[in-house]
TITI-418587 format. One line per 10 residues: number of its first residue (from 1); for each residue y, z, x negated of N, C-alpha, C, O. Coordinates in pm, 1 decimal. Example, Ala and Ser with C-alpha at 12.3 -4.5 7.8 and 13.67 -1.06 7.14 Angstrom:
2
1	-569.0 780.0 -1319.0 -450.0 780.0 -1230.0 -330.0 780.0 -1320.0 -331.9 846.5 -1423.6 ~ -225.0 708.0 -1285.0 -106.0 714.0 -1367.0 3.0 787.0 -1290.0 113.8 803.9 -1340.9
***
This chain:
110
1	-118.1 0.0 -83.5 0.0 0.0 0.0 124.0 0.0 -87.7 130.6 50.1 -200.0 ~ 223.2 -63.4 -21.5 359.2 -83.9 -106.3 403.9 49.4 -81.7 341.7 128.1 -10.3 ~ 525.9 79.3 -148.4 620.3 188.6 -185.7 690.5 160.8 -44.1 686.8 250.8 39.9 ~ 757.7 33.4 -13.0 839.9 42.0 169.9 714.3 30.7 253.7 742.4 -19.7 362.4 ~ 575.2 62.1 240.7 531.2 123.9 349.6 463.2 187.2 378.0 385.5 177.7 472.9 ~ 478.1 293.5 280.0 463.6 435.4 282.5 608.6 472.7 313.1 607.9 561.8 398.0 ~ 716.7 443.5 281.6 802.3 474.4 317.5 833.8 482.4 467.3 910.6 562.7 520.2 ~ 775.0 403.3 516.5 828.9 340.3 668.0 730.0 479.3 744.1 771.1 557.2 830.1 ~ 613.7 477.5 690.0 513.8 559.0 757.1 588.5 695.0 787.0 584.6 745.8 899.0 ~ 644.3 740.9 700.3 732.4 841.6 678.3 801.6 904.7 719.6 804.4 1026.6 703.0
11	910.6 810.8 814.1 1016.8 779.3 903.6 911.9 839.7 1028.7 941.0 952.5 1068.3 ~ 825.2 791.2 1075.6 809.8 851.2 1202.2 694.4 969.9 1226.8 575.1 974.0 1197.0 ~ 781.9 1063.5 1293.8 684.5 1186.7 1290.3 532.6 1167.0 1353.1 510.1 1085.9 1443.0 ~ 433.0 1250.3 1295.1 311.7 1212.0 1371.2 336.7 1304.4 1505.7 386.8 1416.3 1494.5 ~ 295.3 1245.5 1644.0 306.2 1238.6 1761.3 227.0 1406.9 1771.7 118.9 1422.4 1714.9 ~ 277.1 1497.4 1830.3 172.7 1669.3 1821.7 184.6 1709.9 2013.4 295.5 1729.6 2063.2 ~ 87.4 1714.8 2077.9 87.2 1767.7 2197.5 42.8 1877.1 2242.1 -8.4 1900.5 2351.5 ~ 71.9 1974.6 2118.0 93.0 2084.6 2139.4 216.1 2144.2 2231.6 212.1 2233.2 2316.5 ~ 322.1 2067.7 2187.4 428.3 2180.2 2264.7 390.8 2089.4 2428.8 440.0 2146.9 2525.8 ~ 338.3 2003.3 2450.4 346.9 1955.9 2593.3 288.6 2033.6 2710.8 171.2 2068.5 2723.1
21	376.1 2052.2 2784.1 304.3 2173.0 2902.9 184.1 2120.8 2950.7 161.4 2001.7 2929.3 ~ 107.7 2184.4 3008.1 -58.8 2114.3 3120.8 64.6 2136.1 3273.3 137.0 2228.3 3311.0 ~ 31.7 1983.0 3328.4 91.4 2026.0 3452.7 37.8 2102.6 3521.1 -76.2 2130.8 3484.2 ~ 87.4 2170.1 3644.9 53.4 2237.3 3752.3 -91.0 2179.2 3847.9 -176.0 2246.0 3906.6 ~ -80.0 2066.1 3837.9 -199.7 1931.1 3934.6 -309.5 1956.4 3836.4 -421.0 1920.6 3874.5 ~ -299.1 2023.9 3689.2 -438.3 1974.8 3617.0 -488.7 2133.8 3636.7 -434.7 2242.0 3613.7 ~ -642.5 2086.8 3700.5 -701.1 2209.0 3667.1 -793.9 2242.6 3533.6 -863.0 2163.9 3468.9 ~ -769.2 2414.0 3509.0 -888.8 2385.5 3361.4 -999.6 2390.5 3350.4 -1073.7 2354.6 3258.9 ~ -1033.7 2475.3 3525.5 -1168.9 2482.4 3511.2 -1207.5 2393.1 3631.3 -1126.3 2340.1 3707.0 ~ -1424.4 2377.4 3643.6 -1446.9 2330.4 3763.4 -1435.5 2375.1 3903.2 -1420.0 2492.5 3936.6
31	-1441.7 2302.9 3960.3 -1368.3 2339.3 4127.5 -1540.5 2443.4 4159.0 -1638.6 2402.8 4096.8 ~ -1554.6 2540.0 4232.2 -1655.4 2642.8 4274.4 -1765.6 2574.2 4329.7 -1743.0 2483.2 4409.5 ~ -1915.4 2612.8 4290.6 -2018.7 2518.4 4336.5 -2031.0 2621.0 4478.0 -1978.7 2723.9 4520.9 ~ -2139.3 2517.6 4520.4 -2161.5 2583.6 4657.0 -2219.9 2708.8 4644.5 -2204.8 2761.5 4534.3 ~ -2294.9 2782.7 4744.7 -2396.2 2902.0 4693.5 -2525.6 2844.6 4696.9 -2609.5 2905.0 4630.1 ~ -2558.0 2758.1 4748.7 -2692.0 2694.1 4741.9 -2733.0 2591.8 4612.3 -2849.6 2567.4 4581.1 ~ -2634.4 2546.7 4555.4 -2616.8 2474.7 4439.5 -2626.6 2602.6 4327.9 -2702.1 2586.5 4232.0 ~ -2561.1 2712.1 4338.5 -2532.3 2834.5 4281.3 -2728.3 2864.9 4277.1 -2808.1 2843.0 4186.0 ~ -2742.7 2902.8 4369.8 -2914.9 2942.8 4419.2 -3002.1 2873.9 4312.8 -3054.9 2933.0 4218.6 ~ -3011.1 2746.4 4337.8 -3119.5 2666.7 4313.8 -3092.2 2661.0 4117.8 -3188.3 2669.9 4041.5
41	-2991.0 2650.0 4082.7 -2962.3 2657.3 3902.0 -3023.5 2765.0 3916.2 -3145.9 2751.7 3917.7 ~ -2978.7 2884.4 3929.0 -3047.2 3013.3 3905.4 -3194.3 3044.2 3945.4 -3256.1 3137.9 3894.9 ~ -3234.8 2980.0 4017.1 -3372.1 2923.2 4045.5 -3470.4 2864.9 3925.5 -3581.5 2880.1 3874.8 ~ -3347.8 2786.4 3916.9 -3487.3 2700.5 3802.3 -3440.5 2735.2 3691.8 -3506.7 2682.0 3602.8 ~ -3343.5 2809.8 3644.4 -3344.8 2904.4 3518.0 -3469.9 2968.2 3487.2 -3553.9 2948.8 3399.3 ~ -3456.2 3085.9 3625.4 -3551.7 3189.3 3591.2 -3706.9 3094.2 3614.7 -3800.0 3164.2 3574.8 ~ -3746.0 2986.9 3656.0 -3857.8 2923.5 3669.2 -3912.0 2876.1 3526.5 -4028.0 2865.4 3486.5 ~ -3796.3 2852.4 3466.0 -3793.3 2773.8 3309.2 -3845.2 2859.9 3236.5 -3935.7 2835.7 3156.7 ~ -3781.4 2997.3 3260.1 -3825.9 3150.7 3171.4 -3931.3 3202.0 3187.4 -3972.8 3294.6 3117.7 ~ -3982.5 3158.5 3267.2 -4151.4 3209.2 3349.7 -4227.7 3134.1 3297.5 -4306.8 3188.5 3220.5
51	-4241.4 2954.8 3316.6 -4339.5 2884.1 3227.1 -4327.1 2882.5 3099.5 -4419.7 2816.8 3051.9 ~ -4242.1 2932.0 3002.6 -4164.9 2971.7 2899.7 -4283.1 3127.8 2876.5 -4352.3 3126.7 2774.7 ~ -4291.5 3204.4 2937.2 -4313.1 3322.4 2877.0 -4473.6 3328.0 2945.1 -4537.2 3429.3 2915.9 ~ -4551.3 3213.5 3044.7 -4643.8 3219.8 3062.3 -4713.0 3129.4 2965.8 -4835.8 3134.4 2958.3 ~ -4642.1 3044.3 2889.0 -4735.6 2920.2 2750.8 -4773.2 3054.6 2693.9 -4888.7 3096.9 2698.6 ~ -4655.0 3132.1 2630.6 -4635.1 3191.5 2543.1 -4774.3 3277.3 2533.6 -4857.1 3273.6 2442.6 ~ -4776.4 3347.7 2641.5 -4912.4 3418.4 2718.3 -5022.4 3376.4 2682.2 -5108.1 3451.2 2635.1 ~ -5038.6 3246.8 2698.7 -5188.4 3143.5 2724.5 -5255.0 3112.8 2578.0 -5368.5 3103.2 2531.4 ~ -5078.5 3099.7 2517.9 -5123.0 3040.4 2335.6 -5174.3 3133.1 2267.5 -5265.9 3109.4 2188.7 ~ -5117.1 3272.7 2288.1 -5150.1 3398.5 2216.6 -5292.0 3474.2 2236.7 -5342.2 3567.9 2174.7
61	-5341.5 3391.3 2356.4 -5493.2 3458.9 2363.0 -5587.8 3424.8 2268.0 -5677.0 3494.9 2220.2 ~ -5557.4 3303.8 2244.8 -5715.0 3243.5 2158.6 -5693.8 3157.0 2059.7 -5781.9 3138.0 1975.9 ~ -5558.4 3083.3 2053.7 -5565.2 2942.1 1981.5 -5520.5 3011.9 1858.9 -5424.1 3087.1 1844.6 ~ -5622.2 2966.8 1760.4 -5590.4 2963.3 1567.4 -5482.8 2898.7 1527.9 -5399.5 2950.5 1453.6 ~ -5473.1 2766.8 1578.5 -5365.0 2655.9 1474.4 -5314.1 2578.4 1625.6 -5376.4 2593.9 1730.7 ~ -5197.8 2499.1 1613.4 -5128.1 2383.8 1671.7 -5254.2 2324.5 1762.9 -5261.5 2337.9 1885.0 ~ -5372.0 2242.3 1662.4 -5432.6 2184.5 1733.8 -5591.7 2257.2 1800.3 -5699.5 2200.1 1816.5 ~ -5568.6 2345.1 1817.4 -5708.4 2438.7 1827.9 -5663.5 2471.9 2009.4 -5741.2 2506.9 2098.3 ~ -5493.5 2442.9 2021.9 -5502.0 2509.3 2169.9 -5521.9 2414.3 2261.0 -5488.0 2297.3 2243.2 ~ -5573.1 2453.5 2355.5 -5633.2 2364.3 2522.6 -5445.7 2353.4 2598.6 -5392.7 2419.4 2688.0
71	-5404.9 2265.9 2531.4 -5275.3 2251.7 2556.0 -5305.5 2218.8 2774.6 -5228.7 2264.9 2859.0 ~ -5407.3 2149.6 2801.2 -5384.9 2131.4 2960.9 -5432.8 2263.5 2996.5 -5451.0 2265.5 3118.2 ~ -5456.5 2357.0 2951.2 -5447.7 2478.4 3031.4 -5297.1 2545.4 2995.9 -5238.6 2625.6 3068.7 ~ -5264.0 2510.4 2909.0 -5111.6 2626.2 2863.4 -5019.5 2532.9 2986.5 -4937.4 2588.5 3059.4 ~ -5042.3 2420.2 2991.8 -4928.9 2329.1 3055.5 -4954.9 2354.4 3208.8 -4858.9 2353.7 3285.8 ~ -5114.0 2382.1 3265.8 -5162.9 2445.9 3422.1 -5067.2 2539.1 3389.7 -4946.2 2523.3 3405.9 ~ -5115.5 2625.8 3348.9 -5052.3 2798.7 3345.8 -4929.8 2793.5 3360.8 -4879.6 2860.1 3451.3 ~ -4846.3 2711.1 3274.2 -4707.1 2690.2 3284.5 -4614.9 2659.3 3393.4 -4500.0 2694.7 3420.1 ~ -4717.4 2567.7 3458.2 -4620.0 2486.3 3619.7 -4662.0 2578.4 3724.1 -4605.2 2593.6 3832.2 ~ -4806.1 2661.9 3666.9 -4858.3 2722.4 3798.2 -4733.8 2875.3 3808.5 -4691.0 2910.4 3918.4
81	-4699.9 2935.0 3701.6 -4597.1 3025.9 3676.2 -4474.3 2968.4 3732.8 -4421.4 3038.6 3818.9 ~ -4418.6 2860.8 3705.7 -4276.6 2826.5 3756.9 -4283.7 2763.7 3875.9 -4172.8 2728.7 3916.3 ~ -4394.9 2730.5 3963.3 -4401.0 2729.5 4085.0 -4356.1 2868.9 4192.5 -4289.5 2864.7 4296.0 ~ -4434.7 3017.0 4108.8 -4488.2 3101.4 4133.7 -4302.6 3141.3 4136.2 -4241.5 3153.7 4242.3 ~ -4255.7 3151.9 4038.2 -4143.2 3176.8 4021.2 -4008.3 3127.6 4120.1 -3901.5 3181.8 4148.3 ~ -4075.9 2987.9 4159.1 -3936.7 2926.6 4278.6 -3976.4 3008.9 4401.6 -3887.1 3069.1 4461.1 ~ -4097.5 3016.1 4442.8 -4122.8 3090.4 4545.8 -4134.3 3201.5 4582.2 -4147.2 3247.3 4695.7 ~ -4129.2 3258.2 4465.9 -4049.7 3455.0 4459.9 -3918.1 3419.3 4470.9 -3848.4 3490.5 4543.2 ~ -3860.8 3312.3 4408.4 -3714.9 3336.1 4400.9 -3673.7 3309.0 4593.5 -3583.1 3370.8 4649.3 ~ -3730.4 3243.9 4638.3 -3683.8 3234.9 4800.3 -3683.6 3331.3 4842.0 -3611.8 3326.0 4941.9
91	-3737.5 3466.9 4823.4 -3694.5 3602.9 4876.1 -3575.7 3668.1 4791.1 -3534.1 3782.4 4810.4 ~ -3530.9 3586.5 4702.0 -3401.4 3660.3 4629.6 -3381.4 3651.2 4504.9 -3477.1 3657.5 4427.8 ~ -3247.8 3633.8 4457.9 -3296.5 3624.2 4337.8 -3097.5 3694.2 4297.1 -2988.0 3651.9 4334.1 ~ -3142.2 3822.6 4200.5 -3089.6 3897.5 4184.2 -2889.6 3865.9 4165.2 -2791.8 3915.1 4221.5 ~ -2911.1 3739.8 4035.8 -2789.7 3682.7 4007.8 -2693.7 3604.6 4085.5 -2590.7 3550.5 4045.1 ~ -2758.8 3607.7 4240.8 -2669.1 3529.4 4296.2 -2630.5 3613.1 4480.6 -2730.6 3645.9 4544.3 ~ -2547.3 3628.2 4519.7 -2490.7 3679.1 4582.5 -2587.3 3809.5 4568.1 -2693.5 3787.3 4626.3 ~ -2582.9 3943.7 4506.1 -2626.5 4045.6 4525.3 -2786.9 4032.3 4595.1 -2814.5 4106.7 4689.2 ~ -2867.8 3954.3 4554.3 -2944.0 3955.1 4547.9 -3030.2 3923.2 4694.7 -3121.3 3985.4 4749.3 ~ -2946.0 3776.3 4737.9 -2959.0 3763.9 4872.8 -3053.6 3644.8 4939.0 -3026.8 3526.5 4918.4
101	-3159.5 3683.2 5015.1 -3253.8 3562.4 5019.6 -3221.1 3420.6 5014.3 -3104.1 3430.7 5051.3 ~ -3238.0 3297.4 4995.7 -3230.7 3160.0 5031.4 -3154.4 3139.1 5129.4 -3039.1 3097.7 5117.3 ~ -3222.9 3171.3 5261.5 -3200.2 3186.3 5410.7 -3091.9 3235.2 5450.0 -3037.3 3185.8 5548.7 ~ -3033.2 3347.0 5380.6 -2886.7 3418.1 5429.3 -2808.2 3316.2 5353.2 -2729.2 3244.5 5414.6 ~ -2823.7 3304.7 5226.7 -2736.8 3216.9 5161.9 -2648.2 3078.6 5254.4 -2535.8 3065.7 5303.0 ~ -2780.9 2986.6 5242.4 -2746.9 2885.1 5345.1 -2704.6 2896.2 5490.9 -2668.0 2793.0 5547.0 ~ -2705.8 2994.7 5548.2 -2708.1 3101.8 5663.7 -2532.9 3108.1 5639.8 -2456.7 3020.6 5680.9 ~ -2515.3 3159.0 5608.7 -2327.5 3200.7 5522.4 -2266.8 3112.0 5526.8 -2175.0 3100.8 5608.2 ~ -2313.9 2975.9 5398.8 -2264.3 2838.0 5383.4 -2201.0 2761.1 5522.0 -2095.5 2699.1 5535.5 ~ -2301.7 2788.9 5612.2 -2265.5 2659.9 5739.5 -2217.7 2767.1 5811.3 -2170.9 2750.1 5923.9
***
């Protein structure tokens, strides 16, 4: 680069939008999910944590190495737990409105 244009570069400040306000119209966060949308995440959280801590269960009984385990039983055990888990959670599930069945939830909503 030449000496006049670095020079020129020079001349104009780099652009900073820091001092620029956030208007009033922008929001920062997301707009509130429903409670049934609320429900069902928290649903299949705790479903995730269940086939999660039922592999865990299945691997620790018997298998020596990686390939020694009956991976289609850890993977039964697994869906059969997070099944087990959505359908406890329809009587309640602690993290979401104080611990209020499915039924009241959607019950509330409409």
């Amino acid at each position: 680069m030449s000496d006049e244009t670095l020079h020129n570069l020079q001349d104009h400040p780099t652009p900073d939008d820091s001092d620029q306000p956030i208007p009033d119209s922008m929001s920062t966060r997301e707009p509130a999910s429903s409670p049934a949308r609320v429900w069902v995440r928290a649903a299949l959280i705790r479903a995730l944590k269940t086939m999660a801590q039922a592999a865990i269960g299945v691997l620790g009984t018997g298998a020596i190495g990686l390939m020694q385990a009956d991976w289609m039983n850890v993977l039964s055990v697994a869906l059969m737990g997070g099944v087990l888990s959505v359908l406890t959670s329809i009587a309640g599930i602690p993290e979401v409105d104080d611990g209020s069945s499915l039924a009241a939830i959607t019950d509330s909503a409409n």
